[in-house]
C-alpha positions in Angstrom: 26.0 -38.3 107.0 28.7 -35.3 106.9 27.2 -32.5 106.0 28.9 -28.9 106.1 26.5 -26.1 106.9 26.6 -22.9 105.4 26.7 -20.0 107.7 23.8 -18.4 106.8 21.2 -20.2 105.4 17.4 -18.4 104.4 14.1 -20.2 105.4 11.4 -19.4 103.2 8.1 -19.7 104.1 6.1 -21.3 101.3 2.4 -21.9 100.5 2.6 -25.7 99.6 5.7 -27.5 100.3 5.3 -30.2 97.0 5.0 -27.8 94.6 8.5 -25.9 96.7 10.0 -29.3 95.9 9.0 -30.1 92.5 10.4 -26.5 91.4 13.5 -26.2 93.6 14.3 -30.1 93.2 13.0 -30.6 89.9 13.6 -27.8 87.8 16.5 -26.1 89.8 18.3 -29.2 90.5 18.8 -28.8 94.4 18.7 -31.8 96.9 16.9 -32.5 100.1 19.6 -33.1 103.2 17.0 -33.4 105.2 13.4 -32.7 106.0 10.8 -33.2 108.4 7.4 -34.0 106.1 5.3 -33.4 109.9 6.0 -30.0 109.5 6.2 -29.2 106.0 10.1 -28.6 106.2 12.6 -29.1 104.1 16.8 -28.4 103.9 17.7 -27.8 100.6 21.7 -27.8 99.2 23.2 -27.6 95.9 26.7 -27.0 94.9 27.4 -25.1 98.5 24.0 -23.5 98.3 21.6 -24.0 100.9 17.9 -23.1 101.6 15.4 -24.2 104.1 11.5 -24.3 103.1 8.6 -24.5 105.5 4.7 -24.3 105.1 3.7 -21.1 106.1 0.5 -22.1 107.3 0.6 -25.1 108.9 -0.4 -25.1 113.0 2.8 -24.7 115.1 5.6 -22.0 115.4 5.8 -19.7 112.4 8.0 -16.9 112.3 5.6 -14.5 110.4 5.7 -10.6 111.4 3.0 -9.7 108.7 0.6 -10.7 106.6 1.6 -13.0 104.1 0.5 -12.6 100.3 1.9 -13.3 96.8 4.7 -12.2 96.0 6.0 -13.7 98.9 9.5 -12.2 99.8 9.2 -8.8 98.1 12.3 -7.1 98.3 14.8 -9.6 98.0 16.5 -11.2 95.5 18.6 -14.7 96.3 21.7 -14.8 94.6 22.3 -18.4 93.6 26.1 -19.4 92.5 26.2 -22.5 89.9 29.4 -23.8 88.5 26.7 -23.7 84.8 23.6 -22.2 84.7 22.7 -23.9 81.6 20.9 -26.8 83.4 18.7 -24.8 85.4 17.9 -22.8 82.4 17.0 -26.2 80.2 15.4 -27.9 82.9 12.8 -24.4 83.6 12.7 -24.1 79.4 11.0 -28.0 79.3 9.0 -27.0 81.9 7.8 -23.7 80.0 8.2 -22.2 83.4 8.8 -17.5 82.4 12.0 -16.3 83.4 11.6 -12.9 85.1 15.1 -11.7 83.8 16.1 -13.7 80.6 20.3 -14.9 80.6 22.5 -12.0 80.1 26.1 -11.3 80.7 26.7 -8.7 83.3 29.8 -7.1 85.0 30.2 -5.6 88.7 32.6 -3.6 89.7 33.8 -4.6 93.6 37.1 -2.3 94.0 40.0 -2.2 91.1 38.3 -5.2 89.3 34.9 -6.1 87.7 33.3 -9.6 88.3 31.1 -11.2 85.2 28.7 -13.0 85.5 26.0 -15.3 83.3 23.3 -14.7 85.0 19.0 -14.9 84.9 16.0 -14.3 87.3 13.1 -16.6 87.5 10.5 -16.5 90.3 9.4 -19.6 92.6 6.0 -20.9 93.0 5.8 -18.2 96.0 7.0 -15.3 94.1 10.7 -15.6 95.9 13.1 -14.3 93.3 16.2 -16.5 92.5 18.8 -14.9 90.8 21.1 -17.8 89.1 24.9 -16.9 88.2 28.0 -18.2 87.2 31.2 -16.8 87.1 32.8 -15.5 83.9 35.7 -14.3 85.7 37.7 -10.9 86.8 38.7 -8.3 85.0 40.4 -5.0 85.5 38.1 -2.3 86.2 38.8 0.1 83.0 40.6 3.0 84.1 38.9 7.0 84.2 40.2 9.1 81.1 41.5 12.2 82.7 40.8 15.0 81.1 43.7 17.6 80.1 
């Protein structure tokens, strides 16, 4: 199998690696590349996006500095690029799994231009938040009104 690796690629610890799967494969639409049921691990891609999962506490090597407790991964958010969101959204919907953020249209500015985005937060069986976007496009930044 050919399989191009992302260059940086999050591992999330999770509680219970089927319900991981049934949420991020199920509901969000992402693919296992790989996994290693042994040790609870999974490798995760969709669309360029990748994510490793791995059972936090299962006996081997665990890279945990702290104690771990729901929410897990306070503090981040995990911005997700989609060509269409609109699956994810319909697939969570059926499932009557809450949006933390519901769909809204927001623009960035990143230098002379503004980037738009469709976008909504929902919240993993851990707690990791997932921010899903796509792209509405670029725009000129609106210029500053000087004042006489």
């Amino acid at each position: 199998m050919t399989f191009d690796y992302a260059k940086l690629v999050p591992e999330l610890l999770v509680s219970e690696l089927p319900a991981s799967l049934r949420f991020w494969g199920g509901l969000c639409g992402f693919a296992v590349a790989y996994d290693r049921p042994e040790e609870g691990f999974a490798y995760l891609h969709r669309d360029g996006v990748q994510v490793m999962l791995e059972e936090a506490f299962r006996p081997g090597r665990r890279w945990i500095t702290g104690p771990l407790e729901r929410p897990f991964g306070r503090g981040i958010n995990l911005q997700i690029q989609l060509p269409a969101i609109a699956p994810v959204l319909a697939a969570l919907e059926a499932a009557s799994w809450p949006l933390y953020l519901a769909p809204e249209e927001k623009w960035y500015r990143a230098g002379g231009h503004e980037s738009g985005v469709r976008q909504f937060i929902v919240q993993d069986p851990d707690g990791y938040l997932l921010r899903f976007q796509e792209s509405l496009g670029l725009r000129q930044h609106p210029s500053r009104i000087q004042r006489l």
